[in-house]
mmCIF file of the N, C-alpha and C atoms, coordinates in Angstrom:
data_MODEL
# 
_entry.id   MODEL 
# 
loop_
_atom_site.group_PDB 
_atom_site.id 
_atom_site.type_symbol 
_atom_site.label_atom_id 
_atom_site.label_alt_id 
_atom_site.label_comp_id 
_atom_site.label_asym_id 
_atom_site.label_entity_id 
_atom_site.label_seq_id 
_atom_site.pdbx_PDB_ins_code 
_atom_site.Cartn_x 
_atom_site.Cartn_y 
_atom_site.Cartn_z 
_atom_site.occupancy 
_atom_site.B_iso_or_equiv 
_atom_site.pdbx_formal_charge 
_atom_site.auth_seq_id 
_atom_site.auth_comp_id 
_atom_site.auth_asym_id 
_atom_site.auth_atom_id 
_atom_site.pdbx_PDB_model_num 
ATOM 1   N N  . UNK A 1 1  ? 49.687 11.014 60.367 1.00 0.00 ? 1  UNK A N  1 
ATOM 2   C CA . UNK A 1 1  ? 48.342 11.066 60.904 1.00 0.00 ? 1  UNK A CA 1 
ATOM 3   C C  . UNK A 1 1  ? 47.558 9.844  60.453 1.00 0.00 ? 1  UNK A C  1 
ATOM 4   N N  . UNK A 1 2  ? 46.657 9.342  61.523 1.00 0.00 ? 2  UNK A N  1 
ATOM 5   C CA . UNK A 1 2  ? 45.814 8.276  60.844 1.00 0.00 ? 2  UNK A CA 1 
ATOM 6   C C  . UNK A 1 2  ? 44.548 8.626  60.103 1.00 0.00 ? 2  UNK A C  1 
ATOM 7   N N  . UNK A 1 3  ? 44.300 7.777  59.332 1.00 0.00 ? 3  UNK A N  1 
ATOM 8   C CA . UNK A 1 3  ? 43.057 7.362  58.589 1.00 0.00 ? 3  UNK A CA 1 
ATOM 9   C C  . UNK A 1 3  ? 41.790 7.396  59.392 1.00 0.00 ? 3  UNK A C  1 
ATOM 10  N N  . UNK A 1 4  ? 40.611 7.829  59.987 1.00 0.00 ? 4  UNK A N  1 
ATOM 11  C CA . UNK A 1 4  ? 39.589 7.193  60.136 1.00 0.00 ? 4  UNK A CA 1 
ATOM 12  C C  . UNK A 1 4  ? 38.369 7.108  59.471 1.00 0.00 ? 4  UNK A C  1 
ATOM 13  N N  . UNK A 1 5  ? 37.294 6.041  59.555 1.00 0.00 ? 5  UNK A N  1 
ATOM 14  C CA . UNK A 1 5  ? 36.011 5.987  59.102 1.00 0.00 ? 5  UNK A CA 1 
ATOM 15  C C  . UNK A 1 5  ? 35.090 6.582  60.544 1.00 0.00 ? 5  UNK A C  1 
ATOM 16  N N  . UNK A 1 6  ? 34.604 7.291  59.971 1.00 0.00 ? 6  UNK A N  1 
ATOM 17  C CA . UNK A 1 6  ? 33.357 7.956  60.785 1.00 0.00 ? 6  UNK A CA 1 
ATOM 18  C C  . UNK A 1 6  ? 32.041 7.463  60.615 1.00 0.00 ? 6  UNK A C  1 
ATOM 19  N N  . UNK A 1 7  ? 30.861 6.115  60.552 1.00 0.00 ? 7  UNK A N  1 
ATOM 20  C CA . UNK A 1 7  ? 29.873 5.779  60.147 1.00 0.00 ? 7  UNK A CA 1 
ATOM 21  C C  . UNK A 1 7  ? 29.021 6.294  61.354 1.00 0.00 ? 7  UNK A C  1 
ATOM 22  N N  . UNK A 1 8  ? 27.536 6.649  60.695 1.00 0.00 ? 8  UNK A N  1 
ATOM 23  C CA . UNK A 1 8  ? 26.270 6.819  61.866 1.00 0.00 ? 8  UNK A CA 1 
ATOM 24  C C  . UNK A 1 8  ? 25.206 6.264  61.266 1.00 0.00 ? 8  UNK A C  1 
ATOM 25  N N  . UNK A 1 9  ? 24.351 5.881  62.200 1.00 0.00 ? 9  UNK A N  1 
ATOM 26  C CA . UNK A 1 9  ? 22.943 5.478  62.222 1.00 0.00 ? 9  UNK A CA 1 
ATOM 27  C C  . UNK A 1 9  ? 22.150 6.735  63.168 1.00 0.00 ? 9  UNK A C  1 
ATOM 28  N N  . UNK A 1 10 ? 21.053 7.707  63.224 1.00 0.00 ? 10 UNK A N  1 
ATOM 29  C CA . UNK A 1 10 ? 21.004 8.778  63.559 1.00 0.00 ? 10 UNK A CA 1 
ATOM 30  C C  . UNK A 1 10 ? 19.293 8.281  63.430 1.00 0.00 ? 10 UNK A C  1 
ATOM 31  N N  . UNK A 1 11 ? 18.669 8.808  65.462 1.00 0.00 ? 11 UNK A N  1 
ATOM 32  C CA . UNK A 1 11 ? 17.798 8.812  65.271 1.00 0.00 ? 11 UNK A CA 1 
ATOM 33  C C  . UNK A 1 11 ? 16.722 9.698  64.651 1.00 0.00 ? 11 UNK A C  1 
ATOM 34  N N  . UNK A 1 12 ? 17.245 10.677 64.717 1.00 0.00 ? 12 UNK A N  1 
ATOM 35  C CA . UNK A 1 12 ? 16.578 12.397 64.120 1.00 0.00 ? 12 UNK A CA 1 
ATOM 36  C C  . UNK A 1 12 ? 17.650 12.629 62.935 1.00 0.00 ? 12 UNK A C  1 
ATOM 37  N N  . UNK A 1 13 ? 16.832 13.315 62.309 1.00 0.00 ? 13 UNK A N  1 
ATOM 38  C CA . UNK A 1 13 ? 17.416 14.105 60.918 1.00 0.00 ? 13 UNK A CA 1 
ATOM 39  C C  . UNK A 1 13 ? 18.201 15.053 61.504 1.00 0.00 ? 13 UNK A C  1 
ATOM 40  N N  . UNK A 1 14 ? 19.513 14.824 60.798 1.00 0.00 ? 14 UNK A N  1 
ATOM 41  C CA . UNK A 1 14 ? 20.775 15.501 61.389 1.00 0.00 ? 14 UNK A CA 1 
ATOM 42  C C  . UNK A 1 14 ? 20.492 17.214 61.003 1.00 0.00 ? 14 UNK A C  1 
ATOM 43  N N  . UNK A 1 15 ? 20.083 17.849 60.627 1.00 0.00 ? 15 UNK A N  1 
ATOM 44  C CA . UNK A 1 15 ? 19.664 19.354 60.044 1.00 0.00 ? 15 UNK A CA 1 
ATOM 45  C C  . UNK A 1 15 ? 18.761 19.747 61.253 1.00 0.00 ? 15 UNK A C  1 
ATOM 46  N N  . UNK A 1 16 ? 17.672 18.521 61.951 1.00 0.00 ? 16 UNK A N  1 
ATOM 47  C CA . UNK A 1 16 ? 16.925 19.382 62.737 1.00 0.00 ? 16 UNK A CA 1 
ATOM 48  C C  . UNK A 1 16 ? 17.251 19.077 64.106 1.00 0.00 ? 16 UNK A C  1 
ATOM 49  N N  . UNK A 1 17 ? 17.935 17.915 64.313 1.00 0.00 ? 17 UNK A N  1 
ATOM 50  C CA . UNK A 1 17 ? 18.145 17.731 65.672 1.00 0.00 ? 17 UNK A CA 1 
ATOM 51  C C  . UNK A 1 17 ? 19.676 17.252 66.228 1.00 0.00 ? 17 UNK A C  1 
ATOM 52  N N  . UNK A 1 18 ? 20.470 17.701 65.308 1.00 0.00 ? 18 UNK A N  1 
ATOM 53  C CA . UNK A 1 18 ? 21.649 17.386 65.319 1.00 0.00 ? 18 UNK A CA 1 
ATOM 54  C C  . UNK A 1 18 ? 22.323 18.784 65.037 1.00 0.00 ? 18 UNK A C  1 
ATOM 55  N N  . UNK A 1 19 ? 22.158 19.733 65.658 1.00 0.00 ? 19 UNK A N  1 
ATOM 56  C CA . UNK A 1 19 ? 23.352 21.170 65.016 1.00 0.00 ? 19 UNK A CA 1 
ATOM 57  C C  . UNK A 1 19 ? 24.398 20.870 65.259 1.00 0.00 ? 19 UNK A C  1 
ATOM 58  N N  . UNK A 1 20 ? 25.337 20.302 65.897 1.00 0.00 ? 20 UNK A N  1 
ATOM 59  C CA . UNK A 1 20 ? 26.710 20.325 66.418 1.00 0.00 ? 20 UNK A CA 1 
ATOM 60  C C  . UNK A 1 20 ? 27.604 19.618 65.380 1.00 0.00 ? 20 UNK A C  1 
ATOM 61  N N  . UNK A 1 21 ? 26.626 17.899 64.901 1.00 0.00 ? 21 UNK A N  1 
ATOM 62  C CA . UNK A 1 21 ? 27.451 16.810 64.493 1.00 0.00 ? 21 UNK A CA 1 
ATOM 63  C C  . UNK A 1 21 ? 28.040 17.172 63.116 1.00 0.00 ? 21 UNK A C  1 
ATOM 64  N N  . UNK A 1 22 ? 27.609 18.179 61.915 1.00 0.00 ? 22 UNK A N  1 
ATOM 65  C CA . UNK A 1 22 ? 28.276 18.552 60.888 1.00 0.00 ? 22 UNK A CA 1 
ATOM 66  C C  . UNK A 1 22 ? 29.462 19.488 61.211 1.00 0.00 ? 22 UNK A C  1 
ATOM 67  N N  . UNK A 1 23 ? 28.681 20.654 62.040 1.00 0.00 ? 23 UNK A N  1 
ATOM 68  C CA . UNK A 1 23 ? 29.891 21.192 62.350 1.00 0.00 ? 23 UNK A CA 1 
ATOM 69  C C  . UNK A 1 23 ? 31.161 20.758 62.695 1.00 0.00 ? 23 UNK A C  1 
ATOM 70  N N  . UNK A 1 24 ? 30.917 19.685 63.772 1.00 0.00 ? 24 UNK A N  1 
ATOM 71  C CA . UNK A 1 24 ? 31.907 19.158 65.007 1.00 0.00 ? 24 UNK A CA 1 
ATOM 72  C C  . UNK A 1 24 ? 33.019 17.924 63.302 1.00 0.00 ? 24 UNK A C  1 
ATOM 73  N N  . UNK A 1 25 ? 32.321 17.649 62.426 1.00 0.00 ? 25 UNK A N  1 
ATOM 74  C CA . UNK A 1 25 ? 33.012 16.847 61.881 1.00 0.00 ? 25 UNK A CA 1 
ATOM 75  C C  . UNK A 1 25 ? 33.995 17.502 60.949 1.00 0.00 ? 25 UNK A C  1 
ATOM 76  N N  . UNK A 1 26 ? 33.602 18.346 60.240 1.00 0.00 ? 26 UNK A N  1 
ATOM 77  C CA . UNK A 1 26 ? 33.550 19.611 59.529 1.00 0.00 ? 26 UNK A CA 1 
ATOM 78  C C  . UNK A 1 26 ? 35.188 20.252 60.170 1.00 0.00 ? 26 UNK A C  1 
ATOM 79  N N  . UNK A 1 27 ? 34.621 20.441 61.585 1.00 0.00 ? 27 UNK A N  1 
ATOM 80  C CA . UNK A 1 27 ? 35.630 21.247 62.453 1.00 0.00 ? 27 UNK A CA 1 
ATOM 81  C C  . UNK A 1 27 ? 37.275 20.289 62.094 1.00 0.00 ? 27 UNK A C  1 
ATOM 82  N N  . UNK A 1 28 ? 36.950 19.139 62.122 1.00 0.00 ? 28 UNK A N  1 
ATOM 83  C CA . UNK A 1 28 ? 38.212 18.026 62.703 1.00 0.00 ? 28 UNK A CA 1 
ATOM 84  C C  . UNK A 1 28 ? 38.262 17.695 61.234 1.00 0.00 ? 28 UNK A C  1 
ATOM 85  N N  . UNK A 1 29 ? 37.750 18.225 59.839 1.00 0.00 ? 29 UNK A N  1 
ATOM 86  C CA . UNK A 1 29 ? 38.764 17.865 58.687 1.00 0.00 ? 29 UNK A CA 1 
ATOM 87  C C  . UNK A 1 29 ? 38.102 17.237 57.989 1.00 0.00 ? 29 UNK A C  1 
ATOM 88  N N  . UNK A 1 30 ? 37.108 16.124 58.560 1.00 0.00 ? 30 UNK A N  1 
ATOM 89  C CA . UNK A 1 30 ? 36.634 14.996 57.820 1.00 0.00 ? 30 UNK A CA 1 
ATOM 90  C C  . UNK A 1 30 ? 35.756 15.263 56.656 1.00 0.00 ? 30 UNK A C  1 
ATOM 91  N N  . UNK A 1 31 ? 35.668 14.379 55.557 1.00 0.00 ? 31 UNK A N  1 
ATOM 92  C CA . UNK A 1 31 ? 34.972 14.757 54.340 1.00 0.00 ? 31 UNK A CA 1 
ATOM 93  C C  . UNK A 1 31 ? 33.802 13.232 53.794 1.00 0.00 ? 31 UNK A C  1 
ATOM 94  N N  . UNK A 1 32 ? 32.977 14.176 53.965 1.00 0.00 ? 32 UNK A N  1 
ATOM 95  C CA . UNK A 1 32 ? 31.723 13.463 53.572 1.00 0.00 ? 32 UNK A CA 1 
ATOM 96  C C  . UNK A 1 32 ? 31.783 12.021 52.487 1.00 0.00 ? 32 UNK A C  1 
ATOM 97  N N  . UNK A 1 33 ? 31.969 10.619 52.521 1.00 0.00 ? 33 UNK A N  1 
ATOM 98  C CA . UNK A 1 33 ? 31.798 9.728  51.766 1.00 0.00 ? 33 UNK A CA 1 
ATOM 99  C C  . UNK A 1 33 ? 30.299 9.256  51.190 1.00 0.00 ? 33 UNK A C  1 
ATOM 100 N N  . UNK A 1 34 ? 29.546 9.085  51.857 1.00 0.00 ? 34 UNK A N  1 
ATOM 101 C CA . UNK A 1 34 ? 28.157 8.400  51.906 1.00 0.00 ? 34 UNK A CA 1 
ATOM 102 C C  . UNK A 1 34 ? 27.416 9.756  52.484 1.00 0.00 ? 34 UNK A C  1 
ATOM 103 N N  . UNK A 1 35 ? 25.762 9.216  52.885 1.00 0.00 ? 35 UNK A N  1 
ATOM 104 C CA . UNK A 1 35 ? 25.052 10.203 53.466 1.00 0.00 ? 35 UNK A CA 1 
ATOM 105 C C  . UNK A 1 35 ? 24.984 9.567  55.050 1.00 0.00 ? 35 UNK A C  1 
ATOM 106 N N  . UNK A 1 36 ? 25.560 9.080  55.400 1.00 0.00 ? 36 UNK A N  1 
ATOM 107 C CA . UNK A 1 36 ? 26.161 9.051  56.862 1.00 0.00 ? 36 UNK A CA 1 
ATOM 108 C C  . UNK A 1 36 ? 27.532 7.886  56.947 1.00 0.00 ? 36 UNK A C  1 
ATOM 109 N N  . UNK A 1 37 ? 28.382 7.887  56.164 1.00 0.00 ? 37 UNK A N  1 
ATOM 110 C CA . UNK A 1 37 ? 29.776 7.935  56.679 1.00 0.00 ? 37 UNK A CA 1 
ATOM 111 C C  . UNK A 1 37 ? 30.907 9.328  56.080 1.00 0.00 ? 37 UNK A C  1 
ATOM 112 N N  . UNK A 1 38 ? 31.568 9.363  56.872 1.00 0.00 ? 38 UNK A N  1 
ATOM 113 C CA . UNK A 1 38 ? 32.917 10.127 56.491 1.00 0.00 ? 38 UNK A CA 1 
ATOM 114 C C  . UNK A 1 38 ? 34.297 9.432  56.985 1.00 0.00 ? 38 UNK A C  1 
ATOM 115 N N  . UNK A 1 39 ? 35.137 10.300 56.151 1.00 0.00 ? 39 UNK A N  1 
ATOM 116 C CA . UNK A 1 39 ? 36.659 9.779  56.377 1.00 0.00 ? 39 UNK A CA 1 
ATOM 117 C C  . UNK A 1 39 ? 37.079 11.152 56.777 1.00 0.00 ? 39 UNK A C  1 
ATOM 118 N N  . UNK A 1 40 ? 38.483 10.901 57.827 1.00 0.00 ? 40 UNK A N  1 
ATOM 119 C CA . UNK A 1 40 ? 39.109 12.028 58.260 1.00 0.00 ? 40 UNK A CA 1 
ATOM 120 C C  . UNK A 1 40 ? 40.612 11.634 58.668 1.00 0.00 ? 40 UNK A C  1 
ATOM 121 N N  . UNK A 1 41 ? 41.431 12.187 58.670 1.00 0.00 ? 41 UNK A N  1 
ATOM 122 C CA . UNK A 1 41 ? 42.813 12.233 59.020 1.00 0.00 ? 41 UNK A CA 1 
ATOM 123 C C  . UNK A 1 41 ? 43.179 13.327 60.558 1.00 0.00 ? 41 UNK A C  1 
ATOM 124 N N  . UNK A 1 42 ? 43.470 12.643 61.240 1.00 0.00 ? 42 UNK A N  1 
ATOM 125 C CA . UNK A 1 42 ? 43.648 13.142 62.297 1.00 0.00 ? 42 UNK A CA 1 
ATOM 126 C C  . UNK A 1 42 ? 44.773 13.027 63.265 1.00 0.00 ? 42 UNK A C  1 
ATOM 127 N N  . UNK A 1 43 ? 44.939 13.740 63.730 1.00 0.00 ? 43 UNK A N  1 
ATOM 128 C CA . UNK A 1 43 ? 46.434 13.061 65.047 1.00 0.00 ? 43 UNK A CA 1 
ATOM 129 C C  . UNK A 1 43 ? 45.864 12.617 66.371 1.00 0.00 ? 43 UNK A C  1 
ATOM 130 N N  . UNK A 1 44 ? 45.644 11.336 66.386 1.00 0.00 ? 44 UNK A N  1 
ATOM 131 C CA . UNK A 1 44 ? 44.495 11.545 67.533 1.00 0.00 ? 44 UNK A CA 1 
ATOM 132 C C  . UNK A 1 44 ? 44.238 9.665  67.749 1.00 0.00 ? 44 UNK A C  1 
ATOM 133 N N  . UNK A 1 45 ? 44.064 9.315  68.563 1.00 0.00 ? 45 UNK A N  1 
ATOM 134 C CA . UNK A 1 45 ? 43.951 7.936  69.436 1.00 0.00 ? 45 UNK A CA 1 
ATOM 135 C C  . UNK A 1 45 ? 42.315 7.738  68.527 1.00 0.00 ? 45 UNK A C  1 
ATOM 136 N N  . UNK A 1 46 ? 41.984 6.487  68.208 1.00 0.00 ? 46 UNK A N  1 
ATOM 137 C CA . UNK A 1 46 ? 40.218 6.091  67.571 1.00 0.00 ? 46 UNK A CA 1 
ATOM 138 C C  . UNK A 1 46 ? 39.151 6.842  69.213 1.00 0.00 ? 46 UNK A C  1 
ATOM 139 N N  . UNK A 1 47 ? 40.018 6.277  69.962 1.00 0.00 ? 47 UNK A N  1 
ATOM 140 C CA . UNK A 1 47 ? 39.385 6.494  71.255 1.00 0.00 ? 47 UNK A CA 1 
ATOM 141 C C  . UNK A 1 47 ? 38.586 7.790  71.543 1.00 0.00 ? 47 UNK A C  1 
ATOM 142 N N  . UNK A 1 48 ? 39.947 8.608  71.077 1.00 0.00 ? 48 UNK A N  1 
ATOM 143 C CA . UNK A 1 48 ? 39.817 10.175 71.497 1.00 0.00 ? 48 UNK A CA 1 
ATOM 144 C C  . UNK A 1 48 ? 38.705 10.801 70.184 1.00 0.00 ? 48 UNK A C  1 
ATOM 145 N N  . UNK A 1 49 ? 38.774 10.009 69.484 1.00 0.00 ? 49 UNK A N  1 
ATOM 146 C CA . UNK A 1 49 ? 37.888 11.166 68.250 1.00 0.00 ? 49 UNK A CA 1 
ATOM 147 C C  . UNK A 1 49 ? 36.525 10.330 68.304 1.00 0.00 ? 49 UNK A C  1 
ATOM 148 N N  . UNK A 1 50 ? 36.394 9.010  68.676 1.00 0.00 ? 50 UNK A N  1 
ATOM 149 C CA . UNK A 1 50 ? 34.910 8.491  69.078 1.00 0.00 ? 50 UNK A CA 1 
ATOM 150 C C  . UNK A 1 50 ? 34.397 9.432  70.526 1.00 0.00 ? 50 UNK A C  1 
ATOM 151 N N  . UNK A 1 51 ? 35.125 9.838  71.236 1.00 0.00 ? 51 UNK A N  1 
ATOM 152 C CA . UNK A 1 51 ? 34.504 10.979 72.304 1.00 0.00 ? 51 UNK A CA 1 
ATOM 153 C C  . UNK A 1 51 ? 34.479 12.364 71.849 1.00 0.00 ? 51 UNK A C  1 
ATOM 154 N N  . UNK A 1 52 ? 35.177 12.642 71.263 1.00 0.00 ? 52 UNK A N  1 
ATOM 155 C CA . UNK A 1 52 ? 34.783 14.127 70.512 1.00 0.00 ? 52 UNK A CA 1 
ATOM 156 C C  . UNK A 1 52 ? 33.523 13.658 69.888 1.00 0.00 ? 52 UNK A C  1 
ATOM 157 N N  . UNK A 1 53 ? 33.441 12.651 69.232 1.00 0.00 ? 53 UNK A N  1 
ATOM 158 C CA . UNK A 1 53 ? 31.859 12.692 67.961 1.00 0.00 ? 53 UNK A CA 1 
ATOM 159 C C  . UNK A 1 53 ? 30.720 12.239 69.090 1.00 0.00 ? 53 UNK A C  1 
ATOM 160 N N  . UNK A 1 54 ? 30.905 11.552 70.015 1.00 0.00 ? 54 UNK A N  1 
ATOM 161 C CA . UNK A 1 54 ? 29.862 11.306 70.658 1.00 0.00 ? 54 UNK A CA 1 
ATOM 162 C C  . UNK A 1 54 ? 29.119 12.445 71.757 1.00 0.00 ? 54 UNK A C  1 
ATOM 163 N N  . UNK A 1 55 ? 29.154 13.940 71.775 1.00 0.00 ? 55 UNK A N  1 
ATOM 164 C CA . UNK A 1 55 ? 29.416 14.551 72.316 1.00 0.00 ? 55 UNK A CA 1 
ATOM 165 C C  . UNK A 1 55 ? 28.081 14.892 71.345 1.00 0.00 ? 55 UNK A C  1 
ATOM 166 N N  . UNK A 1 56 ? 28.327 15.022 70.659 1.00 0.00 ? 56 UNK A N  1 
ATOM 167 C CA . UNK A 1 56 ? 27.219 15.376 69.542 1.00 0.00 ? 56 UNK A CA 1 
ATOM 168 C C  . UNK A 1 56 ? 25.837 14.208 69.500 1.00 0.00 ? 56 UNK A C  1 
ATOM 169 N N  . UNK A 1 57 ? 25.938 13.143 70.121 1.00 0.00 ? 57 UNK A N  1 
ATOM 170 C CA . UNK A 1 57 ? 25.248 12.053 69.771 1.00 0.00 ? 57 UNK A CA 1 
ATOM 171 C C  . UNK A 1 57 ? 23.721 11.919 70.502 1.00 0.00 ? 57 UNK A C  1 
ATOM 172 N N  . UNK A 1 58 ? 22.836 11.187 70.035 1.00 0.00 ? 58 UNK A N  1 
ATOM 173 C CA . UNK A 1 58 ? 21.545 10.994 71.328 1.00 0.00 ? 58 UNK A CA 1 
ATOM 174 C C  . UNK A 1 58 ? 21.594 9.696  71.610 1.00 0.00 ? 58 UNK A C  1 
ATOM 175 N N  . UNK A 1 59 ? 20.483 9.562  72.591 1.00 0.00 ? 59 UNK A N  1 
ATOM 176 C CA . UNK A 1 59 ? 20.624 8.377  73.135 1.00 0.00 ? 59 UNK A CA 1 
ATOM 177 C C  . UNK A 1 59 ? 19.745 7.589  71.924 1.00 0.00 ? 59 UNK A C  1 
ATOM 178 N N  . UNK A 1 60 ? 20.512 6.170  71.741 1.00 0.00 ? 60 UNK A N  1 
ATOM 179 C CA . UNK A 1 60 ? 20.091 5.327  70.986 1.00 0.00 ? 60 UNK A CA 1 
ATOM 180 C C  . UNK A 1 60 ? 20.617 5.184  69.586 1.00 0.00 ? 60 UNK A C  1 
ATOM 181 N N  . UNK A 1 61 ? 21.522 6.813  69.453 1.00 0.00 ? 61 UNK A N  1 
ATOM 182 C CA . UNK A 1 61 ? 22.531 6.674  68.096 1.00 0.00 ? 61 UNK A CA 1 
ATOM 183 C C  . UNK A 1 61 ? 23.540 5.487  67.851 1.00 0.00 ? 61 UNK A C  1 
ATOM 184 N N  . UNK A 1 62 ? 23.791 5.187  66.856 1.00 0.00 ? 62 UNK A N  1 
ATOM 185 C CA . UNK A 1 62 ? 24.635 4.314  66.325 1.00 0.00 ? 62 UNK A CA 1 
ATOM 186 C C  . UNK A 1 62 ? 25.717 4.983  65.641 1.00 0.00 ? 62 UNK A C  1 
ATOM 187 N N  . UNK A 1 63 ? 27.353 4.728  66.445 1.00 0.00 ? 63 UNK A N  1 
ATOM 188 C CA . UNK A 1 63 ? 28.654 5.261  65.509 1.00 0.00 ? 63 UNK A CA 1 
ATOM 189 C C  . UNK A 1 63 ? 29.667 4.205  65.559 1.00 0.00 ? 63 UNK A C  1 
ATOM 190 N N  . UNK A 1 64 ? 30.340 4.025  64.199 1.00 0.00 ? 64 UNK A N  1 
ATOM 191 C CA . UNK A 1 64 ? 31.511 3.380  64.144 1.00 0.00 ? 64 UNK A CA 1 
ATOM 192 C C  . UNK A 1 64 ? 32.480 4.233  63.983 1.00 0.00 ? 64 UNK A C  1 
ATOM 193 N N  . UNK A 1 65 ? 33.725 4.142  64.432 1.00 0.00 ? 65 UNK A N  1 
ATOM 194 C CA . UNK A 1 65 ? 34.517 5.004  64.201 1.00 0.00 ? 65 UNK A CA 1 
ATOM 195 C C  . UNK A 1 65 ? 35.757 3.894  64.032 1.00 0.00 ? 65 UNK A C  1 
ATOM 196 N N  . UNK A 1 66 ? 36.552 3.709  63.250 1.00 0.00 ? 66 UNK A N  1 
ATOM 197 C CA . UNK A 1 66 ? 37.357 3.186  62.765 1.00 0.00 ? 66 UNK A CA 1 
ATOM 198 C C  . UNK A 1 66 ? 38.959 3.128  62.396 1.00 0.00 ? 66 UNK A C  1 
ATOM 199 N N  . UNK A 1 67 ? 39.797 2.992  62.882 1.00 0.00 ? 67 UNK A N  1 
ATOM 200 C CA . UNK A 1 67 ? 41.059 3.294  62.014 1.00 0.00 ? 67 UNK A CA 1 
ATOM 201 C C  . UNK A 1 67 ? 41.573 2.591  60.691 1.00 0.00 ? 67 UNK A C  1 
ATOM 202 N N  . UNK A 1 68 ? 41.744 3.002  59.798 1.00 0.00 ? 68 UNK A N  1 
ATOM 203 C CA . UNK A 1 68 ? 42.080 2.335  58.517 1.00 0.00 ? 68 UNK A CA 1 
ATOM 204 C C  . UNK A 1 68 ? 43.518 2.836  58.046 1.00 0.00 ? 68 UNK A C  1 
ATOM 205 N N  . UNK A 1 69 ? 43.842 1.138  57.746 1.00 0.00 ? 69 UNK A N  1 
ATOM 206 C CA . UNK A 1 69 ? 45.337 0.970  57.085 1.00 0.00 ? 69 UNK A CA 1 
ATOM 207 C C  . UNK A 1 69 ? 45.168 0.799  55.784 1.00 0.00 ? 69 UNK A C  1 
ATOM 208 N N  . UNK A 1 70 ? 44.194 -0.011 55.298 1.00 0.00 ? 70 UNK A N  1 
ATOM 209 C CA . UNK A 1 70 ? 44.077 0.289  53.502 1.00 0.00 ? 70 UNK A CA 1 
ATOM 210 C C  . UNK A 1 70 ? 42.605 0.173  53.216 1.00 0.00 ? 70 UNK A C  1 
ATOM 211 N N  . UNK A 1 71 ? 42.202 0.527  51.652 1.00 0.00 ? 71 UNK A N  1 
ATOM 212 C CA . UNK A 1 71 ? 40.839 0.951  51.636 1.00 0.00 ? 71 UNK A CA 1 
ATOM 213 C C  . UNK A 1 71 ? 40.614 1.170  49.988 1.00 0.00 ? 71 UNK A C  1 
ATOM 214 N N  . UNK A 1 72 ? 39.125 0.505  49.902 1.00 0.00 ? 72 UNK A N  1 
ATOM 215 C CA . UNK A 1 72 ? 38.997 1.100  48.260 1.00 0.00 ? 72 UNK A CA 1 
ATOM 216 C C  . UNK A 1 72 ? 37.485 1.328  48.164 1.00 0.00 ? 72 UNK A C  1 
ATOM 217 N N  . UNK A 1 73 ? 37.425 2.619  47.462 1.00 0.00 ? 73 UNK A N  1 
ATOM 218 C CA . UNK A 1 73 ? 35.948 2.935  47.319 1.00 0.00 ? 73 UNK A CA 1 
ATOM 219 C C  . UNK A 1 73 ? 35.596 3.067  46.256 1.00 0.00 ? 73 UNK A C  1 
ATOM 220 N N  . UNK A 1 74 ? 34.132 3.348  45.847 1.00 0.00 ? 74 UNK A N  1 
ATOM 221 C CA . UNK A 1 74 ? 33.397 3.456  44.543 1.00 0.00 ? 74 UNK A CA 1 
ATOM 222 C C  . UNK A 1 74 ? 32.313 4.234  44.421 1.00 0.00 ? 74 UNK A C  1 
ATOM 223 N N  . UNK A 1 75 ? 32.598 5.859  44.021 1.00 0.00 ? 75 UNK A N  1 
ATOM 224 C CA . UNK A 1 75 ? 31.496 6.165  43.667 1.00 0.00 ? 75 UNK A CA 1 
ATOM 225 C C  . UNK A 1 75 ? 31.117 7.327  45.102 1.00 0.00 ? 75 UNK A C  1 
ATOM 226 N N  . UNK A 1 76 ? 32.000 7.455  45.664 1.00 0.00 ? 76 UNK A N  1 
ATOM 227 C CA . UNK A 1 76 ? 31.966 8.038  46.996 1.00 0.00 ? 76 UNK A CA 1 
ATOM 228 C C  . UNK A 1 76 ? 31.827 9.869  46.636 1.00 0.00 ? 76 UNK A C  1 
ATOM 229 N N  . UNK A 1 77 ? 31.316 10.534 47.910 1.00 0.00 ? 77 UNK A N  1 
ATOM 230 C CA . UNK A 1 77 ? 31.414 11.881 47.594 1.00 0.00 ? 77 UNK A CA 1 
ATOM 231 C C  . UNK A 1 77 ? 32.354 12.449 47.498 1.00 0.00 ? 77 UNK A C  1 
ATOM 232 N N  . UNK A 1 78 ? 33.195 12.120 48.212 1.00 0.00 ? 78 UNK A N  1 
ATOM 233 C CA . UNK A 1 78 ? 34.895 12.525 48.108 1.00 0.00 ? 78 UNK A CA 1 
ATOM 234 C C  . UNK A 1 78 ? 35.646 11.608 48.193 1.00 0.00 ? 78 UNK A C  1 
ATOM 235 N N  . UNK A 1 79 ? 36.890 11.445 47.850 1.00 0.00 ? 79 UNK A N  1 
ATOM 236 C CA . UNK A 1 79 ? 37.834 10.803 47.568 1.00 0.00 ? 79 UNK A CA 1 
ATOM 237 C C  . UNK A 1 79 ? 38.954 10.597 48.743 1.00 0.00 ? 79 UNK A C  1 
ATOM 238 N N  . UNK A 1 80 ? 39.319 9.460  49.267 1.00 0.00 ? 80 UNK A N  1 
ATOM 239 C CA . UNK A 1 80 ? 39.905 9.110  50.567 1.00 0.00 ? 80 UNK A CA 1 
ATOM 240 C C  . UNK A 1 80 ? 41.253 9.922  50.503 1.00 0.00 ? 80 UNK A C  1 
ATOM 241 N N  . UNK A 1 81 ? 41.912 9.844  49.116 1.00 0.00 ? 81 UNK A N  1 
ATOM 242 C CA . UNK A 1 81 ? 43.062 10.151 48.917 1.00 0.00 ? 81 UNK A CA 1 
ATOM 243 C C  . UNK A 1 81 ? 43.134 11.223 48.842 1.00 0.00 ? 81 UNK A C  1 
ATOM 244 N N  . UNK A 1 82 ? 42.041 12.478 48.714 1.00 0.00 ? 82 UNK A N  1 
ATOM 245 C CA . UNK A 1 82 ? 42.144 13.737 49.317 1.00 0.00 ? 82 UNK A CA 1 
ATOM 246 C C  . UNK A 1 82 ? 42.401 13.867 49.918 1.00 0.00 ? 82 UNK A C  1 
ATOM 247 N N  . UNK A 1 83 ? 42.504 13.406 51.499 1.00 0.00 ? 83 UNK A N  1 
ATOM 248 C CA . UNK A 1 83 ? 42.261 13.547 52.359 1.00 0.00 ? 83 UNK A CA 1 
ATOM 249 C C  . UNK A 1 83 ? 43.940 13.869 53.294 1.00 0.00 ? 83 UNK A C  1 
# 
């Protein structure tokens, strides 16, 4: 399964105008790094899981979604290698 980075820029506070996007990330595995990126392991094309997350998105949101082959963090909420 691959690696991905999940980053957002979010025009509304995700608690009041976002119900879906924790769940929806939540749902597919991924674990919280930052207060808007996550990492997730998935079986799944970058393609296909940037349209699952954007499903959740508004107009004018900002997402990176990423595949990663190697990686080092510091200080993160969870640990990549959990994953």
């Amino acid at each position: 399964m691959a690696l991905f980075l999940i980053h957002y820029e979010l025009l509304q506070k995700p608690d009041v105008e976002y119900p879906t996007l924790i769940p929806t990330l939540t749902r597919l595995g991924a674990r919280r790094l930052t207060s808007s990126a996550w990492a997730v392991r998935a079986d799944m094309k970058v393609a296909q899981l940037r349209d699952e997350i954007q499903l959740c998105a508004l107009q004018g949101d900002r997402f990176v979604v990423a595949e990663l082959s190697e990686w080092r963090t510091m200080g993160t909420l969870n640990r990549i290698d959990d994953l």
